[in-house]
VEXDRENLO-847878 format. One record per residue (C-alpha): x, y, z. Coordinates in nm, 2 decimals, padded with zeros to 4 digits. Example, Ala and Ser with C-alpha at 12.3 -4.5 7.8 and 13.67 -1.06 7.14 Angstrom:
% residues 2
- 01.23|-00.45|00.78
- 01.37|-00.11|00.71
//
This chain:
% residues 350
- 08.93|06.67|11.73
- 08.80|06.90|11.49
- 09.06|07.18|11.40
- 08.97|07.55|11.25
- 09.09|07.57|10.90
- 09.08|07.94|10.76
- 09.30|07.99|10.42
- 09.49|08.28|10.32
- 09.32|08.33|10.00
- 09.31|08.77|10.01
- 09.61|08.75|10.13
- 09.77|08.52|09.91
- 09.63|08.60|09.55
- 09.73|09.00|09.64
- 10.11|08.94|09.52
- 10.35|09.21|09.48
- 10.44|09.38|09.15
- 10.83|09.34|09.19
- 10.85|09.46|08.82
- 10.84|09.81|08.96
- 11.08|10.01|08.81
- 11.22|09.77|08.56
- 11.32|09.89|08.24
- 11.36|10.32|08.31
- 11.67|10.40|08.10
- 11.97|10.60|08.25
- 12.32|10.54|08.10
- 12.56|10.39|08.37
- 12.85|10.55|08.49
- 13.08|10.22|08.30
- 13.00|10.27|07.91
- 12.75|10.33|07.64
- 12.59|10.62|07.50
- 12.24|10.53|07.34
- 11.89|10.68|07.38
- 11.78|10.75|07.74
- 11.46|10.74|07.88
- 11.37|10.86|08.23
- 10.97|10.82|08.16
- 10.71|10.77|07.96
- 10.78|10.91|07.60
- 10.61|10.95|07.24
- 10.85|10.85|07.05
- 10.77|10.61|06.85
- 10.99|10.31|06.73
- 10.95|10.06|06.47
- 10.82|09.74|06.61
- 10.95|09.53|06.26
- 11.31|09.45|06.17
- 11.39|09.73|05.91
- 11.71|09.56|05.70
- 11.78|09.90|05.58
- 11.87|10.06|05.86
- 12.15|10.09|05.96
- 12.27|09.84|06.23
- 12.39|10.05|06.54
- 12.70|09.79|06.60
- 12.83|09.79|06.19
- 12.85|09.46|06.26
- 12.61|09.12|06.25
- 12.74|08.95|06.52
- 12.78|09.08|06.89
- 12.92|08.94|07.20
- 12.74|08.96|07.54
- 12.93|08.87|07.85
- 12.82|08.85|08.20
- 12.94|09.03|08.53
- 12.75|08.80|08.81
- 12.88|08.99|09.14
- 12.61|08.92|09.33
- 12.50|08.59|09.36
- 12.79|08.35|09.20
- 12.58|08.03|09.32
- 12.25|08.18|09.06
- 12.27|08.04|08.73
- 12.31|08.38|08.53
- 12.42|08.23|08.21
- 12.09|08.08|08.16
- 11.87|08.32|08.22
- 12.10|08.56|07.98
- 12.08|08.29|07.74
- 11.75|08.20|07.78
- 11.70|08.59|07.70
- 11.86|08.57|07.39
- 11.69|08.33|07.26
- 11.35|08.44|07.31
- 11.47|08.78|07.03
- 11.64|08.55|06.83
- 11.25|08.36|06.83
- 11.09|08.71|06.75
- 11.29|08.94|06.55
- 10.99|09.11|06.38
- 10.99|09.35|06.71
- 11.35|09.46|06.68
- 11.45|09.77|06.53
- 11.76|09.64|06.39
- 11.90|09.23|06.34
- 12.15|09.12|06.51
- 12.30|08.81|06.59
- 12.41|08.78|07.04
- 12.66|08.54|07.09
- 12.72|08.46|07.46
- 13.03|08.41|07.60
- 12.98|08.49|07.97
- 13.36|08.51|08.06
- 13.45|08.72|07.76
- 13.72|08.97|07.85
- 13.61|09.24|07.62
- 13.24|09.20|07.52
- 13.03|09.43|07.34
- 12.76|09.36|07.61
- 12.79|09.33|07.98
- 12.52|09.20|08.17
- 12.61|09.32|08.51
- 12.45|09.16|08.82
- 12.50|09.35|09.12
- 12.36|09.44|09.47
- 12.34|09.78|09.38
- 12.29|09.94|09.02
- 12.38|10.29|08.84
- 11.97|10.32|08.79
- 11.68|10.56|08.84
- 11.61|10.48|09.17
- 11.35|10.20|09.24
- 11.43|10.00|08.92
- 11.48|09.67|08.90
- 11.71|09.69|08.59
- 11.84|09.96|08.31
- 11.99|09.95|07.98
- 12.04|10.17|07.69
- 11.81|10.19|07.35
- 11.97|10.18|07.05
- 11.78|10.32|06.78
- 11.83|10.43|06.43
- 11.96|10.76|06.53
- 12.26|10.59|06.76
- 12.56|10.41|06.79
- 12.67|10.14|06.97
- 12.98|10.21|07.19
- 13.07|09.91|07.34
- 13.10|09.78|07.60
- 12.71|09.88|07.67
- 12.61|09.76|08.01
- 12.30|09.58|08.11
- 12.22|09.64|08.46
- 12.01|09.39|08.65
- 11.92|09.42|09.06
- 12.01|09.18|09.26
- 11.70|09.06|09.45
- 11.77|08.78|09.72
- 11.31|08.71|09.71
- 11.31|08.75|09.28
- 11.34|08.42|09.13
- 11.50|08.27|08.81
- 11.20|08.37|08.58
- 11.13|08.70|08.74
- 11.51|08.72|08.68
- 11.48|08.63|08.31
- 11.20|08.89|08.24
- 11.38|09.15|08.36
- 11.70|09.04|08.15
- 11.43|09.03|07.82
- 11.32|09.32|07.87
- 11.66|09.51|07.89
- 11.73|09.36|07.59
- 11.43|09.46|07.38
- 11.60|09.81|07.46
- 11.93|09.73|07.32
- 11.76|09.60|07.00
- 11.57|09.97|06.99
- 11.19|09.89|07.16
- 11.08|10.11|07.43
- 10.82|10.10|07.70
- 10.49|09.99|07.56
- 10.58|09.89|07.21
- 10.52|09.49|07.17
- 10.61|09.26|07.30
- 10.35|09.41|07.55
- 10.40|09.14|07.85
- 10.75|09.23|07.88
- 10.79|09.57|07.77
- 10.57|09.73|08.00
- 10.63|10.00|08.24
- 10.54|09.92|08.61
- 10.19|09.97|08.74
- 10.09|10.31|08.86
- 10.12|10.67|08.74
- 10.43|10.54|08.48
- 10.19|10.23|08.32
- 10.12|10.13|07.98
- 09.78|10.21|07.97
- 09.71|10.14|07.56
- 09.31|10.12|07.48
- 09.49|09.87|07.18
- 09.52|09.59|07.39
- 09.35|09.49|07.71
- 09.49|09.14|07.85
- 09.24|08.93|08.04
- 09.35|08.89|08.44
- 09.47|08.60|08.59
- 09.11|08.52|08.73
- 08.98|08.49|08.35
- 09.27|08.28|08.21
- 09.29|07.93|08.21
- 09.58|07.94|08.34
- 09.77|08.25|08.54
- 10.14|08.17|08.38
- 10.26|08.22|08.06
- 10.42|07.89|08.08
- 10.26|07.57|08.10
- 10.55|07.36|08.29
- 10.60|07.51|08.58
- 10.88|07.46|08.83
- 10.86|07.35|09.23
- 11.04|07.39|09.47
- 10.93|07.20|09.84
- 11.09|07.28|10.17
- 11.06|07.00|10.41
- 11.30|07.16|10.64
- 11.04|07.21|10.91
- 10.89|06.85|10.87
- 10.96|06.62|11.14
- 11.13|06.30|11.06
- 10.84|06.07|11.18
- 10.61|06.25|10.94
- 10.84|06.30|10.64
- 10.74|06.02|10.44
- 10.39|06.04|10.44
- 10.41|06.44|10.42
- 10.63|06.38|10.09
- 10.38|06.14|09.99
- 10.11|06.41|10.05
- 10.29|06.63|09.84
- 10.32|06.42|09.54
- 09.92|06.30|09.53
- 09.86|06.66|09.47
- 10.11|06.77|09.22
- 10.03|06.43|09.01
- 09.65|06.56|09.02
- 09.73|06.88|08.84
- 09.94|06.66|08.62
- 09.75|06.41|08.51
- 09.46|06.70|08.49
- 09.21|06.51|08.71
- 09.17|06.88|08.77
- 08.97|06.95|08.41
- 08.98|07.31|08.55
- 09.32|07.39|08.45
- 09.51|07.33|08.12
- 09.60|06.94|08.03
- 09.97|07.03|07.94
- 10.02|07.15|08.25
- 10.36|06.99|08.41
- 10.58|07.05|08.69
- 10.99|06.99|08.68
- 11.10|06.92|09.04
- 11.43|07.14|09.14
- 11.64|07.14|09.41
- 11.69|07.50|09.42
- 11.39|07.79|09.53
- 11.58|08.05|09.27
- 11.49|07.80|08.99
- 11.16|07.78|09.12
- 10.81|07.92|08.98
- 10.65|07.80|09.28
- 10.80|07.71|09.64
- 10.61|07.51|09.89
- 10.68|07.52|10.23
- 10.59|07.38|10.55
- 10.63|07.62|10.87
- 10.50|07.70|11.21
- 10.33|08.05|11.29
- 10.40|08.16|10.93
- 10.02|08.27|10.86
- 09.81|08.54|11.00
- 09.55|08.42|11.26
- 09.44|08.12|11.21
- 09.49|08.05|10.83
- 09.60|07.73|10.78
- 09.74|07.77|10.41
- 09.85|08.09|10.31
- 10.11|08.28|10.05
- 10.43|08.50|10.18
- 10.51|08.63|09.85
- 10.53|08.63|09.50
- 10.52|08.85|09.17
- 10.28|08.92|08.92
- 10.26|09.14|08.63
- 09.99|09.40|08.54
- 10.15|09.44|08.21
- 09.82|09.69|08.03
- 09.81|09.88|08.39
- 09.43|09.79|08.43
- 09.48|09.76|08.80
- 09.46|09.34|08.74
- 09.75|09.12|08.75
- 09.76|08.92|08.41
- 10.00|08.63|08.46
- 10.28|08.53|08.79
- 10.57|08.47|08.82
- 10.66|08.33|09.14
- 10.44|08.22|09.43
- 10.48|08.09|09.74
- 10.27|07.83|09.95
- 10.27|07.78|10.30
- 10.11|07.51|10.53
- 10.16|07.51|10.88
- 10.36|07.26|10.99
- 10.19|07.14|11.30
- 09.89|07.09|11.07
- 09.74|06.70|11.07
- 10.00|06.54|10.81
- 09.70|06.34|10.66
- 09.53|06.69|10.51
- 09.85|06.84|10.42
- 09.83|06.74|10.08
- 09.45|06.89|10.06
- 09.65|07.19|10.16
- 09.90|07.17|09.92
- 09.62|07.11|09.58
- 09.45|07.43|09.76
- 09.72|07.65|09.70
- 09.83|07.47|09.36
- 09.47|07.54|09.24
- 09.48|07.95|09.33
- 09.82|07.96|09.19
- 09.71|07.80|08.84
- 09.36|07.89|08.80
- 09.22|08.10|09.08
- 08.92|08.21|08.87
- 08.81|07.84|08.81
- 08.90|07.65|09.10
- 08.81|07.28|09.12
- 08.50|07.18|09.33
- 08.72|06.92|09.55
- 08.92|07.30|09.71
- 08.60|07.44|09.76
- 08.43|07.39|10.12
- 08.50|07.06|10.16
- 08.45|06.89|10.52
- 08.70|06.77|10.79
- 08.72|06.40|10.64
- 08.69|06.48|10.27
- 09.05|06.70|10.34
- 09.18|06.36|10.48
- 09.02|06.14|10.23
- 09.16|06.03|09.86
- 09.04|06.33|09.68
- 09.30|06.31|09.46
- 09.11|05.97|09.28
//
């Protein structure tokens, strides 16, 4: 029997910006006493290391700790450290050097990374943190506050945590590193005629990362069709991988985890989950719209969802489908595109 297959495609691709807010600098009510910004300002910082100037700390070596009240079970300490690491990679945008040492249990840090259910932030931010610039001191411990968001994932997470930081190190909204020290969309954007980033539809690939993570939810898969479903699964991640799909990048990987918060993308299998009669569809996800343009430039988390009731033999059709708008939806590979009843159910993945 011939079943109606619809997809979720305007749905899906319209993600939500969950970068709203992030960055607007208030001091907390705990400690620290740099810079604060409450909007979109003119003053203009030095996007290159300046050994010079005086270092806001009087010392070369700081120590960052973390606070993780939240969500115990999230791994904090990587995404913190993963943070780190990225400035220590690019110190020509820092105003001052400095070398972060992580100790996540220290007792008196010069950093906290606090993350809580509630934050001491302007309100509708995802995160805050002070900016150290020439003109200021350090008075530790300064606090970097990061929202705890049960939907935001590890790298959405880690983003957030980057860009705090490029505020400690003195680089306010809209100085480079433009992807991650933006403002949010809207009337607080960074629109800058210096750079215009192409959109997700006219990238080769719509992450800034080219091994991705996955996440699959099998939960709602019945026993006698588990196998086969997982086997569904896998023919279409290994066509990505193996880039029978010439449309997307070669390098392209995916790490299996065993956790949706380390997850770039979660797959999912569920009944009554779409609108109408969409067969695949997205629930979700973050994107960034980093030059305020009014067009996402890269994700950061998606979700894919196939009805679970759906014939087990096409699931994996269903599964590439999504894969393919999630990685390239401006260049999406001829197989995904109006194919009939037994090509879904066939070995397209050969």
């Amino acid at each position: 029997m011939w079943e109606i297959i619809k997809f979720g495609f305007g749905a899906y691709i319209l993600f939500t910006v969950l970068f709203a807010g992030v960055g607007v600098l208030t001091g907390p009510d705990t400690g620290g006493s740099g810079s604060t910004v409450s909007g979109p300002t003119n003053t203009t910082v030095s996007e290159t290391a300046d050994q010079t100037v005086q270092n806001p700390w009087n010392k070369e070596t700081v120590v960052v700790g973390i606070r993780n009240q939240a969500a115990p079970s999230r791994n904090l300490t990587g995404a913190v450290a993963e943070s780190l690491n990225y400035w220590e990679d690019h110190p020509e945008y820092g105003v001052y050097s400095v070398d972060f040492v992580l100790r996540p249990d220290a007792e008196n840090p010069d950093i906290i990374v606090w993350y809580n259910n509630t934050i001491n932030c302007p309100q509708g931010a995802s995160g805050c943190a002070h900016r150290l610039n020439r003109t200021t001191s350090a008075r530790p411990p300064e606090n970097v506050q990061i929202l705890y968001n049960k939907s935001n994932n590890y790298r959405t997470v880690k983003n957030t945590i980057i860009h705090e930081f490029g505020h400690i190190l003195g680089i306010t909204h809209c100085e480079k590193p433009h992807w991650v020290m933006s403002y949010w969309s809207g009337s607080h954007g960074c629109k800058n005629p210096t750079f215009d980033a192409p959109s997700v539809e006219n990238q080769s690939l719509a992450w800034r990362s080219t091994n991705l993570s996955v996440y699959v939810d099998y939960s709602n898969v019945s026993k006698n069709s588990l196998t086969e479903t997982k086997s569904q699964v896998n023919h279409a991640v290994t066509y990505f991988e193996e880039w029978k799909a010439k449309e997307v990048p070669s390098d392209v990987s995916f790490t299996r985890v065993q956790d949706p918060w380390k997850a770039d993308i979660v797959i999912t299998f569920a009944q009554d989950r779409c609108e109408g009669e969409y067969t695949v569809c997205g629930d979700g996800g973050t994107a960034r719209d980093f030059d305020n343009d009014g067009e996402f430039e890269y994700l950061t988390q998606a979700t894919i969802t196939i009805e679970s009731e759906t014939d087990v033999d096409a699931r994996g059709w269903y599964v590439g489908w999504g894969l393919a708008h999630n990685l390239a939806p401006g260049n999406i590979p001829p197989v995904f595109e109006d194919p009939s009843y037994e090509e879904q159910r066939s070995s397209w993945w050969d």
